[in-house]
C-alpha positions in Angstrom: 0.0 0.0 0.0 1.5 3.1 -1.3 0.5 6.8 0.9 0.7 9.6 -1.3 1.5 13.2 1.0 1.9 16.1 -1.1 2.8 18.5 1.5 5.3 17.8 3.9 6.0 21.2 5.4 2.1 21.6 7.2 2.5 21.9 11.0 -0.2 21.0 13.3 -3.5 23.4 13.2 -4.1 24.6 15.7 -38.1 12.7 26.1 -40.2 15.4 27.5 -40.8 13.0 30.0 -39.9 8.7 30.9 -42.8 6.7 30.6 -41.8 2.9 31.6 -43.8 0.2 29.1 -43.6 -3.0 29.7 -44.2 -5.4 26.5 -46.8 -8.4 26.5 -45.3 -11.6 24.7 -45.9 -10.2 21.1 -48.4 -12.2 18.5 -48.0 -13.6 15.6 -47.1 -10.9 12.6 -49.8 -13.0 10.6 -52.9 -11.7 12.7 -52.0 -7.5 11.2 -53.3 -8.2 7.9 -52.5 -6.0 5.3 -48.7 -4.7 6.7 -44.9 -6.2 6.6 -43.7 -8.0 9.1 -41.6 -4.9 9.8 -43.9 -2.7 10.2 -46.2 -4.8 12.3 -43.0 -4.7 14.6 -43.1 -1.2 14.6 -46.6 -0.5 15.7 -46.1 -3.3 18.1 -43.1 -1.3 19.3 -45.7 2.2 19.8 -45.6 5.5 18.0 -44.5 8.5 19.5 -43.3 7.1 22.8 -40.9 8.9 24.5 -40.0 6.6 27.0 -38.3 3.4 27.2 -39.5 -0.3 26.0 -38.6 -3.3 28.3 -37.8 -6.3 26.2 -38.8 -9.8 27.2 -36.8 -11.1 30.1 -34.7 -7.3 30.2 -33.1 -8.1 27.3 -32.7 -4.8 25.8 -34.7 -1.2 26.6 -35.4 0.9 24.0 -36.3 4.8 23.5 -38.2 6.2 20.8 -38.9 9.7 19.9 -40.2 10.5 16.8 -42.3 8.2 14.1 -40.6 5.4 13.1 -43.9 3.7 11.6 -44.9 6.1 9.1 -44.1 4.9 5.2 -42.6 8.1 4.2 -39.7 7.0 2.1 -36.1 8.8 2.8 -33.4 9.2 0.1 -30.5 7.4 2.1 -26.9 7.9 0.6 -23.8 5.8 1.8 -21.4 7.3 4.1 -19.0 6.7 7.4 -19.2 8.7 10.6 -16.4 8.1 11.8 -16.2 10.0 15.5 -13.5 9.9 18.1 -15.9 10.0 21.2 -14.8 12.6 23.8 -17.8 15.2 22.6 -20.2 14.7 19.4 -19.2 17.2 16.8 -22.7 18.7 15.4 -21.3 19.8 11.8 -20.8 15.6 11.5 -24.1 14.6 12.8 -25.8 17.0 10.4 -23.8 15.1 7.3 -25.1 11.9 9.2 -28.4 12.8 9.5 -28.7 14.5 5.7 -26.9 10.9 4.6 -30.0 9.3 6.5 -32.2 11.5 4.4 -33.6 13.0 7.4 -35.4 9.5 7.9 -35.2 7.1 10.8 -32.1 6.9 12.8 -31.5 3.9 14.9 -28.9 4.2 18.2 -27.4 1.0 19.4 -25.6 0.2 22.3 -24.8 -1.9 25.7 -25.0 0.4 28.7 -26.2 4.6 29.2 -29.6 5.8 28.2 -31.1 8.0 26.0 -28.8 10.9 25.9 -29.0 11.0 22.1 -33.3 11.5 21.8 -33.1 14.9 22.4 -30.0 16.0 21.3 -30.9 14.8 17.6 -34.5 16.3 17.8 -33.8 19.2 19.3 -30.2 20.7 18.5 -29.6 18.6 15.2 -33.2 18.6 14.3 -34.5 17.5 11.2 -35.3 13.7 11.8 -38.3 12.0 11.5 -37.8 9.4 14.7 -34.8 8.4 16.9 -34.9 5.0 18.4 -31.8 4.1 21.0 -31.6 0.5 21.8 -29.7 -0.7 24.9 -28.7 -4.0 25.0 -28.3 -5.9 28.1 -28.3 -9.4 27.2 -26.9 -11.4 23.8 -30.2 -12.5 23.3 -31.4 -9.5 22.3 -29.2 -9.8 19.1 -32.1 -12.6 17.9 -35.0 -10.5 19.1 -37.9 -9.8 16.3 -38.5 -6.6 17.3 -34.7 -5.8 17.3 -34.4 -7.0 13.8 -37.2 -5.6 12.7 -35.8 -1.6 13.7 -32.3 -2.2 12.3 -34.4 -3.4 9.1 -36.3 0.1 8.6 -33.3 2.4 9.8 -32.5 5.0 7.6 -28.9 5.4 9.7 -27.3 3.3 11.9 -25.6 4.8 15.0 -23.0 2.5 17.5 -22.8 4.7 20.8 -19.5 4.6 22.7 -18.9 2.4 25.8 -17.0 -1.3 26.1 -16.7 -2.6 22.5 -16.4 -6.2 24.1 -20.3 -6.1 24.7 -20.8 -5.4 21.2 -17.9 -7.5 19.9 -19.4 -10.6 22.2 -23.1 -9.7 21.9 -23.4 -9.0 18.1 -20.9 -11.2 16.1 -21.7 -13.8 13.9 -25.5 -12.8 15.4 -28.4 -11.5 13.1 -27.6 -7.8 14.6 -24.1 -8.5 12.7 -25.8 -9.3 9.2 -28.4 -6.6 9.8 -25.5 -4.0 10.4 -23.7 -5.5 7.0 -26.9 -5.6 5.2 -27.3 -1.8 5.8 -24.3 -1.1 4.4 -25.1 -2.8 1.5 -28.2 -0.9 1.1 -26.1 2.6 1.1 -27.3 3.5 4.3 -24.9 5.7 6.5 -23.8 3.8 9.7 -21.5 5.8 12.5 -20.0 5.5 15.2 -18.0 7.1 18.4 -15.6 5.6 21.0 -16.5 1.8 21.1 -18.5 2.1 18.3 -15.6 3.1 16.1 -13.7 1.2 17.9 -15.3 -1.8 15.4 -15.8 -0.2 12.6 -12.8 -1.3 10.7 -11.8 -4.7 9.2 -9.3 -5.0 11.6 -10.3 -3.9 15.2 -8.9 -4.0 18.8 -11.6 -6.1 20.6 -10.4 -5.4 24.4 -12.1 -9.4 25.3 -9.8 -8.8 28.2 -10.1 -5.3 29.2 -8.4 -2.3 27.7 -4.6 -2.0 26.8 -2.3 1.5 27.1 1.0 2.1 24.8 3.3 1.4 27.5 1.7 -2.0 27.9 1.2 -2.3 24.5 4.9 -1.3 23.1 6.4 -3.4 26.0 4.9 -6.2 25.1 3.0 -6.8 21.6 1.7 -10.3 23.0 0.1 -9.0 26.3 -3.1 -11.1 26.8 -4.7 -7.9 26.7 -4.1 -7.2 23.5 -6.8 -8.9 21.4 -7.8 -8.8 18.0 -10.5 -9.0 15.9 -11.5 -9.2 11.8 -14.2 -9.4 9.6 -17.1 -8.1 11.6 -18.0 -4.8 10.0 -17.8 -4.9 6.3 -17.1 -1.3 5.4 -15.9 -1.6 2.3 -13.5 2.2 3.0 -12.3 0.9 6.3 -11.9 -2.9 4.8 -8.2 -2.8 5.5 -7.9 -0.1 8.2 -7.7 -0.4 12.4 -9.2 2.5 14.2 -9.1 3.9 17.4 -10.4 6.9 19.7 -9.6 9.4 22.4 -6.3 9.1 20.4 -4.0 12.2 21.6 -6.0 12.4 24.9 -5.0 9.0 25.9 -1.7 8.9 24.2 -3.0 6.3 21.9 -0.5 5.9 18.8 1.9 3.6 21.3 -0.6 0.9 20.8 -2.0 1.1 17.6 1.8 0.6 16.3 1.7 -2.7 18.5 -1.9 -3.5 17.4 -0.6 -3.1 13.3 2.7 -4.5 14.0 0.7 -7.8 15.3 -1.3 -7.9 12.2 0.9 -7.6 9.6 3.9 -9.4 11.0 2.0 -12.1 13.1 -1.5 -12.5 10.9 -2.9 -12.6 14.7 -6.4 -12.7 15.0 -9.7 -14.3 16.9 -11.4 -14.8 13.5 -8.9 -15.3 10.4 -10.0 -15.3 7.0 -8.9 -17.9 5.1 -6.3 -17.0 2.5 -7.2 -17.7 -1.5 -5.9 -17.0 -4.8 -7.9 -13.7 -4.9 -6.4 -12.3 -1.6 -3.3 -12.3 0.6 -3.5 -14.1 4.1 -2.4 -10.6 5.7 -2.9 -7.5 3.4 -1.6 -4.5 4.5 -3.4 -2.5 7.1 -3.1 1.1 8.0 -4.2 2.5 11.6 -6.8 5.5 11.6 -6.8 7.4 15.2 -9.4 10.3 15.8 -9.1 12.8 18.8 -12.0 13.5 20.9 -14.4 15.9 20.0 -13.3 14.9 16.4 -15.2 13.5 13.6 -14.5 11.7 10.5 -17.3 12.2 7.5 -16.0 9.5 4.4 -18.1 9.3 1.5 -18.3 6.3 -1.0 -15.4 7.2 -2.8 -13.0 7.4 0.0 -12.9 11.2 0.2 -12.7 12.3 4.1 -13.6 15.5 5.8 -13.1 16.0 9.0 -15.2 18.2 11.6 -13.7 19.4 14.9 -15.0 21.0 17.8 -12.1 21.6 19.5 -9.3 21.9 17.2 -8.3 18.0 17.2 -7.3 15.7 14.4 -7.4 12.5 12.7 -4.3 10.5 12.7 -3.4 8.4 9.5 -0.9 5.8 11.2 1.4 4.0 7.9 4.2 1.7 9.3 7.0 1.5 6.2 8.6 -1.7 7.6 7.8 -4.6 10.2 9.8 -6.5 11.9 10.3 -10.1 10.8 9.3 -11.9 13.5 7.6 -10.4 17.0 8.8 -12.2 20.3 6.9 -12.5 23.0 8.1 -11.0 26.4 10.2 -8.3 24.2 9.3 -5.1 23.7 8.4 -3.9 20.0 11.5 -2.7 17.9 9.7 -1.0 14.5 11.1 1.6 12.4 9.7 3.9 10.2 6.6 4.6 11.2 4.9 7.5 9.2 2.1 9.7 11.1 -0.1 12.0 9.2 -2.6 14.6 11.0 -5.8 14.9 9.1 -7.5 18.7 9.9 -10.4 20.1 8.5 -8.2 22.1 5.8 -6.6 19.0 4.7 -7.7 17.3 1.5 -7.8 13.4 2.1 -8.5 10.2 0.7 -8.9 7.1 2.9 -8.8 4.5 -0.2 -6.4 6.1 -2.6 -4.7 7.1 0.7 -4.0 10.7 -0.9 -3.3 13.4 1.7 -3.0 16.6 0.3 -2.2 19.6 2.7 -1.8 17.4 6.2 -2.0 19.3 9.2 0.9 17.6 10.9 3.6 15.1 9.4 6.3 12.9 11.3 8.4 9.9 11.3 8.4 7.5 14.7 10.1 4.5 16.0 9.4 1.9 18.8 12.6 0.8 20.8 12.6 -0.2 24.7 9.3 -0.3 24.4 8.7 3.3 24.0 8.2 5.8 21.0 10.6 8.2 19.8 11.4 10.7 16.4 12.1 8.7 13.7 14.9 10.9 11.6 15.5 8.5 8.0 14.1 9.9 5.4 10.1 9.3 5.0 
């Protein structure tokens, strides 16, 4: 994979109320005559509501606000929202919400409330329902109603919080196909914190709790340090790793380590099996957003960032890997090229063009820590 940086001067740039409902055992979708199985699911689900929906057995709650049963069809466009938690950025949610075609957007995720029903009604505005769905068991990955939501959604949302819960809760589930089939229907999907957190093709799945850089570059085999493939098919992040809170928790330590195990180990949970058409271990590149930072990518790879507070998304490019990784040794990697990505800069995450980067330099891991890298980019 070949990055293309035409400017290598840039420095860094500066509810109105809850109303608990609890759900009968639902009936059969035959005895609505005359409406789809998905939107029988909706009307079972209530329109209008503004509180939250207990699921059989507590399985999930859900908030709606909004009408997410009406037939009014929404011109839906493809697109990423790519954001680094920390904040939500409003210039990004309004590309999100005009991707969604001002239709039905559907909030997932596995602990909080419903922080987001308001803010998208009333300071984003110009949605025609917000449903947040929070999971609290894996067997709300199989529920009808569930289904039937992610089915009708005009945009997809993943809210931030432990990306283990959605890793162990949603693969290889009917909650994973429906996010996939989504995609396929060019329908924007987004995400923030956790939720970008697996996003990519490649993704750091934190199964045994969360990792820092020191850990990280000390060790590349730390148990912590887990890895996952092949659960979000976004065709623009297909071969990319992302990550969030990136300067504010001093995150590019460990997504060195986390492409370093990749590419030189072919280390994952879930491999894909290699065949004629494909290498066992393409090439992957590491994509780290700051907080209160948000990435916008459009079909054809083109990237614009939004920023409420002057932060950046980091393109992460190792030039070399080491041959072999050892465990119990710290990482030794050279040549590792980091790009900042600012609202001024013209980008393009599948061509991986960066014209005009907002910051640009070369670092190393030795001794298990990161330092200025001077060879020649």
């Amino acid at each position: 994979m070949r990055l293309i940086v035409s400017d290598k001067s840039a420095a860094r740039f500066n509810c109105t109320r809850s109303v608990m409902i609890a759900t009968p055992a639902v009936a059969s979708p035959t005895a609505v005559l005359g409406r789809s199985r998905a939107a029988w699911a909706r009307i079972a689900l209530g329109v209008f509501l503004l509180g939250p929906i207990c699921g059989r057995a507590a399985d999930y709650e859900t908030w709606i606000k909004g009408n997410p049963g009406d037939v009014r069809p929404a011109a839906t466009r493809a697109g990423l929202f790519l954001s680094g938690g920390g904040g939500d950025v409003a210039a990004a949610w309004r590309w999100f919400v005009a991707c969604a075609g001002g239709g039905d957007i559907v909030v997932l995720r596995a602990s909080g409330g419903d922080g987001y029903q308001d803010y998208l009604f009333r300071e984003i505005g110009g949605v025609d329902s917000v449903q947040t769905i929070r999971f609290n068991h894996p067997a709300a990955a199989r529920d009808p109603q569930v289904l039937a939501a992610l089915a009708t959604a005009d945009g997809i949302f993943l809210a931030g919080g432990d990306q283990a819960k959605y890793v162990t809760y949603w693969r290889d589930t009917p909650v994973m196909d429906a996010l996939n089939a989504h995609l396929r229907a060019g329908k924007p999907l987004g995400g923030t914190s956790a939720g970008l957190a697996v996003m990519g093709g490649h993704y750091f799945s934190a199964l045994k709790d969360t990792i820092t850089s020191e850990v990280a570059l000390r060790d590349p085999f730390d148990d912590r340090l887990t890895l996952g493939r092949d659960f979000i098919a976004a065709p623009s992040l297909a071969r990319v790793i992302t990550d969030s809170h990136f300067m504010a928790r001093a995150r590019l330590g460990r997504l060195i380590a986390f492409l370093a195990r990749i590419e030189t180990s072919g280390v994952s949970e879930f491999p894909r099996v290699a065949d004629s058409q494909a290498p066992a271990r393409p090439q992957v590149i590491g994509l780290g957003i700051d907080e209160a930072t948000a990435a916008c990518v459009e079909p054809d790879g083109r990237v614009q960032i939004h920023a409420e507070k002057n932060g950046l998304a980091w393109l992460v490019v190792p030039s070399q890997f080491p041959e072999k990784l050892i465990r119990g040794q710290p990482l030794a990697m050279r040549g590792v090229d980091v790009i900042g990505i600012g609202p001024e800069t013209r980008f393009n995450l599948l061509s991986l063009t960066v014209e005009r980067p907002a910051a640009l330099r070369r670092v190393r891991a030795e001794s298990g820590r990161l330092v200025e890298d001077t060879s020649r980019p």
